[in-house]
N, C-alpha and C positions, 0 to 999 in steps of 0.2 A: 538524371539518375537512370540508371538500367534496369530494365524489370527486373533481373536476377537481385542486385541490390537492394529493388523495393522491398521484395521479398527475404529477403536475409535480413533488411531492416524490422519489418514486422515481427517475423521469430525472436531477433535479440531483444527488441522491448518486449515483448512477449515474456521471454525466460527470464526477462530482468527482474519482472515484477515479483515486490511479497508476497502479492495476492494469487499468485499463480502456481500451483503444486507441480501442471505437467505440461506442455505444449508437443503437440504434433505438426509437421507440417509437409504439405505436399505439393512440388511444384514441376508444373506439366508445361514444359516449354512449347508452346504449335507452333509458333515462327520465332523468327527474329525479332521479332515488335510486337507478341502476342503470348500470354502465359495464361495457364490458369490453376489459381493459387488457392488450393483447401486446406482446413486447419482444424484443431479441435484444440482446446483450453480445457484445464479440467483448475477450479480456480481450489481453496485453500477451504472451501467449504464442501467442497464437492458438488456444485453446478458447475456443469457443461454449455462450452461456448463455442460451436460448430459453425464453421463459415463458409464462406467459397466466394471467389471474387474470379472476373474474366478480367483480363487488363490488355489493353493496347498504347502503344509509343508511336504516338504520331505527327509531331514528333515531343508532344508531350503522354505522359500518365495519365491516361482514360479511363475510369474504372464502368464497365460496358454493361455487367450482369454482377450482380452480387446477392449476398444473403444471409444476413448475422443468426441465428438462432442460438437462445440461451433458455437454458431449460435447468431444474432443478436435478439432486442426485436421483430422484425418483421420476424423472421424464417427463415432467410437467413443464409445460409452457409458462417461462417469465414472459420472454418476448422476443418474436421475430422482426428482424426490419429486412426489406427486401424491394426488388424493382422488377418482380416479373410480373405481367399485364391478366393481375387478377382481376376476375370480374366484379367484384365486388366495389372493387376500386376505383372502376373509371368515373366514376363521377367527383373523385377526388383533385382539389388544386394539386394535387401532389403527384395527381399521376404520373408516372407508374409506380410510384416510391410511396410507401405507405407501411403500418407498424400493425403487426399482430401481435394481440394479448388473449388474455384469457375469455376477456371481455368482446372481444371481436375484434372489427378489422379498423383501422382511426388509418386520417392524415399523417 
């Protein structure tokens, strides 16, 4: 599958859904075999679901940098999941990939 694909696949589930009032999406081609894909959800309650993902084709779908952020209509933190090389986190099995809540930073 073509990165431009992957990404037009994500929007159409995206727009499919009930639960989903609006989708944005924005897709930054660098090369040939490298995009980088940001989004925003705005769901049927009114939290916000902000993302950004790096992808490379190498010749499979590599997803390299990412980071869901979902927050309420008032800007409150449900929950982030992401894989940049927080310090908090290196002593995690999971590192670099690890989940922010309100509660702090988990596996």
């Amino acid at each position: 599958m073509l990165l431009t694909e992957y990404a037009r696949s994500v929007h159409g589930l995206l727009a499919s859904s009930p639960h989903v009032a609006s989708v944005s999406l924005s897709i930054d081609e660098r090369t040939t075999k490298a995009i980088y894909l940001r989004g925003t959800v705005v769901f049927v309650d009114q939290s916000v679901l902000r993302f950004k993902e790096f992808l490379v084709a190498d010749p499979a779908i590599r997803k390299v940098k990412y980071a869901y952020h979902w927050s309420t209509r008032d800007e409150n933190l449900l929950f982030r999941y992401d894989n940049a090389a927080d310090i908090t986190a290196r002593s995690f099995r999971t590192f670099p990939h690890h989940k922010h809540t309100p509660s702090g930073v988990h596996e």
